[in-house]
C-alpha positions in Angstrom: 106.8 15.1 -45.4 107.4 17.7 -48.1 110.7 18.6 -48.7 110.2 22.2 -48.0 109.6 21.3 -44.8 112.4 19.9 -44.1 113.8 17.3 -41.4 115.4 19.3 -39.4 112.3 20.8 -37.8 111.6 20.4 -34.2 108.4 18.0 -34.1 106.2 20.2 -32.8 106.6 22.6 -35.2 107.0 19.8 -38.6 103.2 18.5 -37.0 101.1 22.1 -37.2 103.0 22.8 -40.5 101.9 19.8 -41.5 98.3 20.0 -40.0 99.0 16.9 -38.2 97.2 16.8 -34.6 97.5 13.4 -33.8 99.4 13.9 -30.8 97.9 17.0 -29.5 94.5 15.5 -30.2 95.0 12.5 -28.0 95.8 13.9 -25.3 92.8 16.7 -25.3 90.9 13.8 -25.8 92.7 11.5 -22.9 91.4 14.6 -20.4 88.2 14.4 -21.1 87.3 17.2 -23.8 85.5 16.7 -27.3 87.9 16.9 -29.5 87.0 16.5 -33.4 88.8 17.1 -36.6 86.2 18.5 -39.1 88.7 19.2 -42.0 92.7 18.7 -42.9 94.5 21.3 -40.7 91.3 22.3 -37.8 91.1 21.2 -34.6 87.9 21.6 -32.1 88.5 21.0 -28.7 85.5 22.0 -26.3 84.2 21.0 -22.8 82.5 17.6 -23.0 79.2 19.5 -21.9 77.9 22.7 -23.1 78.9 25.5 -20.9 78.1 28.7 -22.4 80.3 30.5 -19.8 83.1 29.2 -21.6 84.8 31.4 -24.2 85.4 30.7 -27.8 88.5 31.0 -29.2 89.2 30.4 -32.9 93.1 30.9 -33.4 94.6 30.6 -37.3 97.7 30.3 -38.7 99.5 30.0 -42.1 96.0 31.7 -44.1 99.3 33.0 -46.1 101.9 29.7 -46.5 105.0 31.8 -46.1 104.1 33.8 -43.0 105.6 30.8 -40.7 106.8 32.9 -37.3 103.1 32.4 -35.7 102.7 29.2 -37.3 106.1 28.2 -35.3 104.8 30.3 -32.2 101.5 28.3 -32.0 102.9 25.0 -32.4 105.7 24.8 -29.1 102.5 27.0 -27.4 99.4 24.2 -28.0 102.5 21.5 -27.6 102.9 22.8 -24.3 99.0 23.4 -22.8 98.1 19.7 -24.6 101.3 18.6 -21.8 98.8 19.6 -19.2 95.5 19.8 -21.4 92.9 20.5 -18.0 94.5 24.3 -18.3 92.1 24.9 -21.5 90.0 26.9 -20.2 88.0 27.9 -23.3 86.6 26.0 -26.1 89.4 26.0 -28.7 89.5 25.7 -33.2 92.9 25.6 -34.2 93.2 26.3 -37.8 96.0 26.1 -40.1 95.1 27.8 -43.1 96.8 27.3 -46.4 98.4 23.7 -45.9 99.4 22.9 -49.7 100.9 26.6 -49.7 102.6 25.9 -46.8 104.1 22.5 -47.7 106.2 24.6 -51.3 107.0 27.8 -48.9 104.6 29.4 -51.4 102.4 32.2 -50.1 99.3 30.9 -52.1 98.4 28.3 -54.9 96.0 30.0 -57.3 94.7 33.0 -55.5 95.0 34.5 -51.7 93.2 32.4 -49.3 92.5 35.5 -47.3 90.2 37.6 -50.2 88.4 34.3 -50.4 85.9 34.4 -47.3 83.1 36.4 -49.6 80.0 35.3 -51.2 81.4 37.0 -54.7 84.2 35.6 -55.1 83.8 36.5 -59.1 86.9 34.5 -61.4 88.3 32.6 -58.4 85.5 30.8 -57.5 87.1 27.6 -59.1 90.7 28.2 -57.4 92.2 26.0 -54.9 91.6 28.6 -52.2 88.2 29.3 -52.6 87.7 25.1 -52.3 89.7 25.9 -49.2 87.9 28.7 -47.6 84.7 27.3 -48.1 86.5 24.1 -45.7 87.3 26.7 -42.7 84.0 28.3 -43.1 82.0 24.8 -42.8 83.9 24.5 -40.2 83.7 27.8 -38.5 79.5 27.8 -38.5 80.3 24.8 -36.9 82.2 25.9 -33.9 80.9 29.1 -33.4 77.0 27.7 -33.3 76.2 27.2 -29.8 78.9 28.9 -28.4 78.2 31.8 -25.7 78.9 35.4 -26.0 82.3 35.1 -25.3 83.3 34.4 -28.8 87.7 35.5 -30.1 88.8 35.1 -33.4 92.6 35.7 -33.8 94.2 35.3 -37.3 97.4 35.5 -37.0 99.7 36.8 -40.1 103.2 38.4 -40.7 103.8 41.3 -43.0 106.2 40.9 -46.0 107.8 44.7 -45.9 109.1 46.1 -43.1 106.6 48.8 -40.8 107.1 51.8 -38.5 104.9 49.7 -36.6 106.4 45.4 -36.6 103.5 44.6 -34.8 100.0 46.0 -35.4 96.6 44.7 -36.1 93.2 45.3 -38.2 90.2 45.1 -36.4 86.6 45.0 -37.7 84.6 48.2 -36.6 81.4 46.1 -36.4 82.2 44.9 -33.4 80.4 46.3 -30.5 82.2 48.2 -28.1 82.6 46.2 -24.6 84.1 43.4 -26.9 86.2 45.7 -29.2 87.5 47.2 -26.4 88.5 43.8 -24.7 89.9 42.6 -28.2 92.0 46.0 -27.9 93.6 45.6 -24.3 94.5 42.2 -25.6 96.4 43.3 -28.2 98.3 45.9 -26.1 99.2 42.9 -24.0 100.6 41.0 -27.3 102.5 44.2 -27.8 100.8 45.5 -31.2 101.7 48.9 -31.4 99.3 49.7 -34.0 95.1 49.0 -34.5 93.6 49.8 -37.7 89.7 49.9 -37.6 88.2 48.8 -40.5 84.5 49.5 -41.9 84.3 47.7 -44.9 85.4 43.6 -45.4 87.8 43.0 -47.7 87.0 39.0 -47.9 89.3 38.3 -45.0 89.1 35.5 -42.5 88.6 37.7 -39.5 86.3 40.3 -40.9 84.0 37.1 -41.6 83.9 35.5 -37.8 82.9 38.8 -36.7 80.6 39.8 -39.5 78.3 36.2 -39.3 79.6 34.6 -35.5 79.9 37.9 -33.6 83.5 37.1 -32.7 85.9 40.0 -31.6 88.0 39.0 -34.5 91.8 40.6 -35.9 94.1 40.3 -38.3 97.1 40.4 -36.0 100.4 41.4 -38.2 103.3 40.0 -35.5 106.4 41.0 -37.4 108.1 40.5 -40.8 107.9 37.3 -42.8 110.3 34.0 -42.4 111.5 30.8 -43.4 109.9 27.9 -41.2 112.3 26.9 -38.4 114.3 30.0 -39.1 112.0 32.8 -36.9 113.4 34.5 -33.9 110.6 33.5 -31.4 111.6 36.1 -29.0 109.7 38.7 -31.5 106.8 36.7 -30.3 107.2 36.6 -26.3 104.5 39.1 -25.5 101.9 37.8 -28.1 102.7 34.1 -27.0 101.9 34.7 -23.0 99.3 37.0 -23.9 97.6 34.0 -25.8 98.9 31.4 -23.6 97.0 33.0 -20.5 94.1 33.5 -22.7 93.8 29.8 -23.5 94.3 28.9 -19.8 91.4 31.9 -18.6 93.8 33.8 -16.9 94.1 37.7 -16.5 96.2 39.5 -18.7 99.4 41.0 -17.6 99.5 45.0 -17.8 100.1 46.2 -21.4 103.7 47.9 -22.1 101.9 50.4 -23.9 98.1 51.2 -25.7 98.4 50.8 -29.5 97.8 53.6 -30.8 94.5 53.6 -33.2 94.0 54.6 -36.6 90.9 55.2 -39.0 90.5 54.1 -42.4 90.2 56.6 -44.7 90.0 54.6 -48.1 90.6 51.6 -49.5 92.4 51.5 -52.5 91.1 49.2 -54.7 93.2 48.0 -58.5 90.1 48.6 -61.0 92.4 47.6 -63.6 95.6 47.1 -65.6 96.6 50.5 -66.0 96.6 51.0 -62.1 100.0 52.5 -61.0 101.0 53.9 -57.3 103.5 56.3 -56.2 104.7 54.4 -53.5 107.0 51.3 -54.3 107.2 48.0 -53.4 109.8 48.9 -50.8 107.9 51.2 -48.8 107.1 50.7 -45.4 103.8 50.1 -43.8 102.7 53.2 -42.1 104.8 55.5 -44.3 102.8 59.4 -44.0 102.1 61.3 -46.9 100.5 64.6 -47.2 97.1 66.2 -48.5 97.2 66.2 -52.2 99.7 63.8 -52.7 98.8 61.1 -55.1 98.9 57.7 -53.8 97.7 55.8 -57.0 96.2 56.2 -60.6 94.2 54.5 -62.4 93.3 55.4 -65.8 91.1 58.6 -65.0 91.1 57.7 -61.7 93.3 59.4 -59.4 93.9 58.6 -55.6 94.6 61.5 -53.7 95.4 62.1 -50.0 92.6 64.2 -48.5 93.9 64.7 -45.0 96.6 66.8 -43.8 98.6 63.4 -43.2 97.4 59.7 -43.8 99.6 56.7 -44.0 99.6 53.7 -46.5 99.7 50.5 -45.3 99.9 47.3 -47.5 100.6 49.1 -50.9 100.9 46.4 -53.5 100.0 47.3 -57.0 100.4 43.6 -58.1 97.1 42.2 -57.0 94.9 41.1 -59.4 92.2 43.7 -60.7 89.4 44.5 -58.5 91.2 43.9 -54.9 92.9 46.1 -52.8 95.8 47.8 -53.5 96.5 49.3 -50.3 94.8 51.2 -47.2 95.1 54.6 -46.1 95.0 55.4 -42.2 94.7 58.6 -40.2 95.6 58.5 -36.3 92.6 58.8 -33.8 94.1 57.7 -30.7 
């Protein structure tokens, strides 16, 4: 066990931090299901016969190693369906994304894991991340082929500055509606107050399911980030039983509230080392800012708002050149 795990950790959690599915394997398996582990830190458990009535659900945590409060939420929630394992009721891939990262509380080794699921990957192509997504998208084709149209991919992340919204999500606008608009009463349930739709990938993990395996994928943000065995789960309640009851095929309970939804209105990308933004590092998520304001330069380029209001979310002028720096949003419901 690495040392930044510590010893201290309930089991359940130490074993998905660690990737280690020995125990919840064994008992899928014991009740009958087909359960196979195609790569360190993925699980596949399906039906022992094809049933393409069945839902696929691809859940994954930790693509960033120090976003550890739905890492910890996962774990006590697949320790407790493997307790009675004939409640799956879909076919399951449990994916723990960046395990080395993980293991040093490190939020990546070389590069972020989640810019890596592109075909251009350009001078990280040789990083340990890109040798890592290429794993989960092996193994992805894998459980998605086959599958029937009922296909969820949930990626679940937590943001590292505070927001005017803790709990909001980014959802691919390629989705087609009936299964956007499931994907969307969902995340009411979890209690995201927020939905970004987003036209263009970025080289995430969700934006890919739903771009090649026509899952209703999201980058779900549940909160702020913590230290592993240290998260206040009750943040989590109404994102773990909407989950739970997804797993187990039951209806979901009546949302709270509809997340309100926002537009993208651009991406922001770093084209190179003389990229500065207005905002700093301590600004929130979903901070508003006017037409004309600037929001970044670069060079001769010069970011302006162009609506009456938009809002930045994720402004960080420290990724490397040629990703994004931040998103700008207008409201649309």
């Amino acid at each position: 066990m690495s040392a930044n795990l510590g010893s201290a950790l309930p089991e359940a959690v130490r074993a998905l931090a660690e990737a280690d599915f020995a125990s919840v394997a064994q008992r899928f398996s014991g009740a009958g299901f087909a359960v196979s582990l195609p790569a360190p830190g993925i699980l596949t458990v399906k039906a022992a016969t094809l049933d393409p009535s069945r839902a696929s659900v691809l859940v994954s945590v930790g693509v960033h190693g120090d976003e550890t409060g739905p890492l910890e939420m996962v774990a006590w929630l697949i320790e407790a369906l493997s307790r009675t394992p004939r409640e799956l009721a879909v076919d399951l891939m449990l994916c723990v994304g960046n395990i080395d990262a993980i293991a040093q509380g490190k939020r990546f080794i070389d590069a972020d894991l989640n810019r890596m699921f592109r075909a251009d990957r350009g001078t990280l192509a040789g990083t340990a991340e890109a040798a890592r997504a290429d794993a989960l998208i092996d193994a992805t084709c894998a459980f998605f082929e086959g599958a029937g149209p009922q296909r969820w991919h949930l990626d679940l992340h937590t943001a590292i500055r505070p927001s005017h919204y803790p709990m909001f999500a980014i959802v691919p606008e390629i989705i087609p509606d009936a299964p956007r608009k499931a994907l969307i009463d969902w995340l009411g349930q979890a209690a995201i107050g927020a939905v970004i739709m987003n036209p263009k990938s970025v080289g995430t993990y969700s934006y890919y399911s739903s771009e090649h395996h026509g899952a209703a994928g999201s980058t779900v943000e549940l909160g702020r980030v913590g230290t592993l065995g240290q998260n206040d789960l009750s943040q989590f309640a109404d994102a773990s039983t909407a989950l739970d009851r997804l797993l187990r095929g039951q209806p979901g309970l009546a949302a709270r509230a509809a997340p309100h939804v926002f537009a993208t209105a651009r991406q922001v990308i770093k084209l190179s080392d003389a990229f500065s933004m207005s905002v700093g590092r301590e600004t929130w998520n979903f901070t508003p800012m006017k037409k004309g304001d600037v929001i970044a330069t670069d060079g001769e380029t010069v970011y302006r708002v162009e609506h009456d209001e938009e809002l930045v979310v994720f402004p960080n002028p420290d990724v490397r050149v040629g990703l994004r720096a931040g998103l700008m949003v207008t409201r649309i419901g």
